[in-house]
C-alpha positions as CSV (number, residue, x, y, z in Angstrom):
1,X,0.1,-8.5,-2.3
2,X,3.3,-7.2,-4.3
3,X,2.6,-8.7,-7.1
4,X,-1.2,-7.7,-7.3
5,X,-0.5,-4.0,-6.5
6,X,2.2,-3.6,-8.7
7,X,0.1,-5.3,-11.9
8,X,-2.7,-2.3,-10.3
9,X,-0.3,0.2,-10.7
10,X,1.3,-0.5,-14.4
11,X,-2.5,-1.0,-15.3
12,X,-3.3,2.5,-14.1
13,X,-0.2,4.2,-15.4
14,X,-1.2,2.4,-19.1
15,X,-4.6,3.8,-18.6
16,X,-2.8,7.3,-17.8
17,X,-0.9,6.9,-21.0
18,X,-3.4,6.0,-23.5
19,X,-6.4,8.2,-22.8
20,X,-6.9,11.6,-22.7
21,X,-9.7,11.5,-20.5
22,X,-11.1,8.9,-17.5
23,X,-14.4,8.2,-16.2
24,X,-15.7,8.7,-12.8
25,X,-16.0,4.9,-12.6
26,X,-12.2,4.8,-13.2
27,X,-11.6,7.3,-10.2
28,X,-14.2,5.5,-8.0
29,X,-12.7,1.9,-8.9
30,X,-9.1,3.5,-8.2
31,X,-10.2,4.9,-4.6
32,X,-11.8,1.0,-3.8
33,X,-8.4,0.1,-4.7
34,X,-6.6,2.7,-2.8
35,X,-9.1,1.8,0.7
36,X,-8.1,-1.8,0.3
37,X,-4.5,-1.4,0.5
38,X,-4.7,1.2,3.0
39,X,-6.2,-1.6,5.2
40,X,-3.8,-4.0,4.2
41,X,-1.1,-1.6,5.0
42,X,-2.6,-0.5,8.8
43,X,-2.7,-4.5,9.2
44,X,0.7,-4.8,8.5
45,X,1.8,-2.0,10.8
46,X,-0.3,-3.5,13.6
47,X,1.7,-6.8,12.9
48,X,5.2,-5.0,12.7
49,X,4.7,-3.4,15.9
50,X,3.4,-6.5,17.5
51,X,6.7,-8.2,16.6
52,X,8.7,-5.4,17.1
53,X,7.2,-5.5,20.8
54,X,7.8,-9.8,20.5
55,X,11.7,-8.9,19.4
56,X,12.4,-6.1,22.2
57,X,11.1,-8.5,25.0
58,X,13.0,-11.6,23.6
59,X,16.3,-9.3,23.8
60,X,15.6,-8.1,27.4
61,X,15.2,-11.5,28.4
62,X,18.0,-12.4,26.4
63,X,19.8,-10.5,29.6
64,X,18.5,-13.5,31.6
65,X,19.3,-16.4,30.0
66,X,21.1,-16.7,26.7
67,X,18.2,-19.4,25.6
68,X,16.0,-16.3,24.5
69,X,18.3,-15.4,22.2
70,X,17.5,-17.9,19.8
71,X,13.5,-16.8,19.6
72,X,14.9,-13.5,19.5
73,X,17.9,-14.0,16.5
74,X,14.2,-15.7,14.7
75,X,12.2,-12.8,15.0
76,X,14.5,-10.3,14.0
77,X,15.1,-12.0,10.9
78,X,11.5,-12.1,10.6
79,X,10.8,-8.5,11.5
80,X,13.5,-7.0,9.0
81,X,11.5,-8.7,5.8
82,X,8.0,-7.3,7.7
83,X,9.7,-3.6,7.9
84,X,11.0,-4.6,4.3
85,X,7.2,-5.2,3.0
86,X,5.8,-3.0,4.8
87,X,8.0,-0.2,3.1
88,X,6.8,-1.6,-0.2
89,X,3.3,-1.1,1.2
90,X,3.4,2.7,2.3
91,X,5.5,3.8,-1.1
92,X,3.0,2.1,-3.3
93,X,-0.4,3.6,-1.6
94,X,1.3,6.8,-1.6
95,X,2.4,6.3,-5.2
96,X,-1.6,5.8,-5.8
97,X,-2.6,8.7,-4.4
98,X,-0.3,10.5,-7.3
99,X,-1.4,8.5,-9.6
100,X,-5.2,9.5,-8.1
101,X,-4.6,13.1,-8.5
102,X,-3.3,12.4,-12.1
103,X,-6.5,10.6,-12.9
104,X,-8.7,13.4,-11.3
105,X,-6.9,16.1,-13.7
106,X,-7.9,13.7,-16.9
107,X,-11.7,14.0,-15.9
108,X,-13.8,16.3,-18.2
109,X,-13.9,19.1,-17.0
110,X,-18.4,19.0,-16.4
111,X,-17.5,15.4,-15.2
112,X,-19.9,13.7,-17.4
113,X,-20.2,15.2,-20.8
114,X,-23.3,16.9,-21.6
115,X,-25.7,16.4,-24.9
116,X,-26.1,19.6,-26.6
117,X,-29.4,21.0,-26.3
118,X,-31.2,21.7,-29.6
């Protein structure tokens, strides 16, 4: 998901660069984009708190018996790369939304350009 979304975003910001006006289809095909990592990004939340919560109860039982410890040394390991991605994840969305509002200003300014009446 890195990859894709950072590919996305040096395709927008070339599109930024190069014209001096977008579509609608542009802005519309942008805001897809924007929704799907939005979702991707509320799934990976939900997983980071589910192994937050995983992580928390392995250390408590860790108080127990020093066998949990193990699980627990494993899913910290794992849930520092999860915060890690998931970082990427809320910086680039909110990056799109920037580049969003940049698009929106490069619309014409009647949205779709008129034919002159004769």
């Amino acid at each position: 998901m890195k990859k894709y979304m950072q590919e996305f975003i040096k395709k927008i910001e070339k599109d930024l660069e190069d014209k001096k006006e977008c579509t609608e289809k542009e802005l519309t095909d942008l805001l897809e984009k924007i929704s799907f990592f939005q979702h991707e990004r509320l799934i990976h939340l939900l997983v980071t708190f589910f192994f937050s919560f995983l992580t928390l109860s392995f250390m408590t039982l860790g108080l127990l018996s020093y066998l949990f410890l193990i699980p627990f040394a494993f899913l910290i390991a794992f849930l520092i790369f999860y915060v890690i991605h998931y970082f990427y994840l809320e910086n680039g969305v909110q990056y799109l939304y920037k580049l969003y509002d940049e698009l929106k200003i490069k619309l014409p300014k009647n949205g779709v350009k008129k034919k002159r009446e004769k």
